[in-house]
C-alpha positions as CSV (number, residue, x, y, z in Angstrom):
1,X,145.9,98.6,-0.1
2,X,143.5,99.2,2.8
3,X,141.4,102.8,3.0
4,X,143.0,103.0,6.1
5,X,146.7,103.3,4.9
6,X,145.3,105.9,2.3
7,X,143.8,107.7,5.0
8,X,140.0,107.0,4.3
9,X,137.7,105.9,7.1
10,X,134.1,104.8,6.9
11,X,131.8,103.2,9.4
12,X,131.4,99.9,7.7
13,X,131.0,96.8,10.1
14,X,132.1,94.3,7.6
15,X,134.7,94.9,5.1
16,X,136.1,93.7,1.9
17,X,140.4,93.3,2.2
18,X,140.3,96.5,0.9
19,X,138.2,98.1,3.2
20,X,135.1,98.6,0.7
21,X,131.8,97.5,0.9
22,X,131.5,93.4,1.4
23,X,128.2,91.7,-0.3
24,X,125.2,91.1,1.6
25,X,125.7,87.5,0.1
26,X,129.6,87.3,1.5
27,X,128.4,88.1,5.2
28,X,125.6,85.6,5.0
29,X,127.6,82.7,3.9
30,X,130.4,83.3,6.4
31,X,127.9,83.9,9.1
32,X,125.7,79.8,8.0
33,X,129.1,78.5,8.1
34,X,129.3,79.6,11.3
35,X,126.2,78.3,12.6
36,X,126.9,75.1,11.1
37,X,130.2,74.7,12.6
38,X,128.9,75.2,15.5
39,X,126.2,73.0,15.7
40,X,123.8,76.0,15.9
41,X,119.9,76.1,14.4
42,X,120.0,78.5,11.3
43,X,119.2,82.0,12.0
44,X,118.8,84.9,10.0
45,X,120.2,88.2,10.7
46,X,116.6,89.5,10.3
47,X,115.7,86.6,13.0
48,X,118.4,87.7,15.0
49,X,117.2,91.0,15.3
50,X,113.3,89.7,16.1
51,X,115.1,87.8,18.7
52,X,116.5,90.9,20.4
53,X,113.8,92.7,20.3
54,X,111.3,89.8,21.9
55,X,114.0,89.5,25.0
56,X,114.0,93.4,25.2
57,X,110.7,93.7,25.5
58,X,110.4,89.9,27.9
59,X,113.0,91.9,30.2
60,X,111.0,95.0,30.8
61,X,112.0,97.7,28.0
62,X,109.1,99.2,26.8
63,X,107.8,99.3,23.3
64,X,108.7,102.7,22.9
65,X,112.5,102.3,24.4
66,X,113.0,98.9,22.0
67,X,111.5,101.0,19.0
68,X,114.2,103.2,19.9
69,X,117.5,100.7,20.8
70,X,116.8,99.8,17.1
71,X,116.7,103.1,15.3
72,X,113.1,103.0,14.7
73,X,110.6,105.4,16.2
């Protein structure tokens, strides 16, 4: 049964069926899969976020206003 029906919410991004907590290792095979499918070069999540940041920063945002789009200060 999903948390939802119970009445329990959470913030989670990725979910299991059941509306827990889905491995790391889950999200990171479905998301190579992907890649591969579609004929994409292999990215990390980590490199994904390096990527952001670099065109932030290439399309004007300061450091300080990049440190803070990701939660870092």
């Amino acid at each position: 049964m999903k948390k939802e029906s119970l009445g329990i919410s959470n913030d989670l991004i990725f979910t299991s069926m059941a509306g827990d907590f889905m491995p790391k290792k889950t999200i990171q095979d479905w998301f190579k899969r992907f890649l591969v499918r579609k004929d994409l070069k292999l990215i990390t999540f980590h490199g994904l976020h390096h990527t952001s940041a670099t065109t932030l920063l290439a399309s004007g945002y300061t450091s300080k206003k990049c440190c803070r789009t990701f939660g870092s200060f």
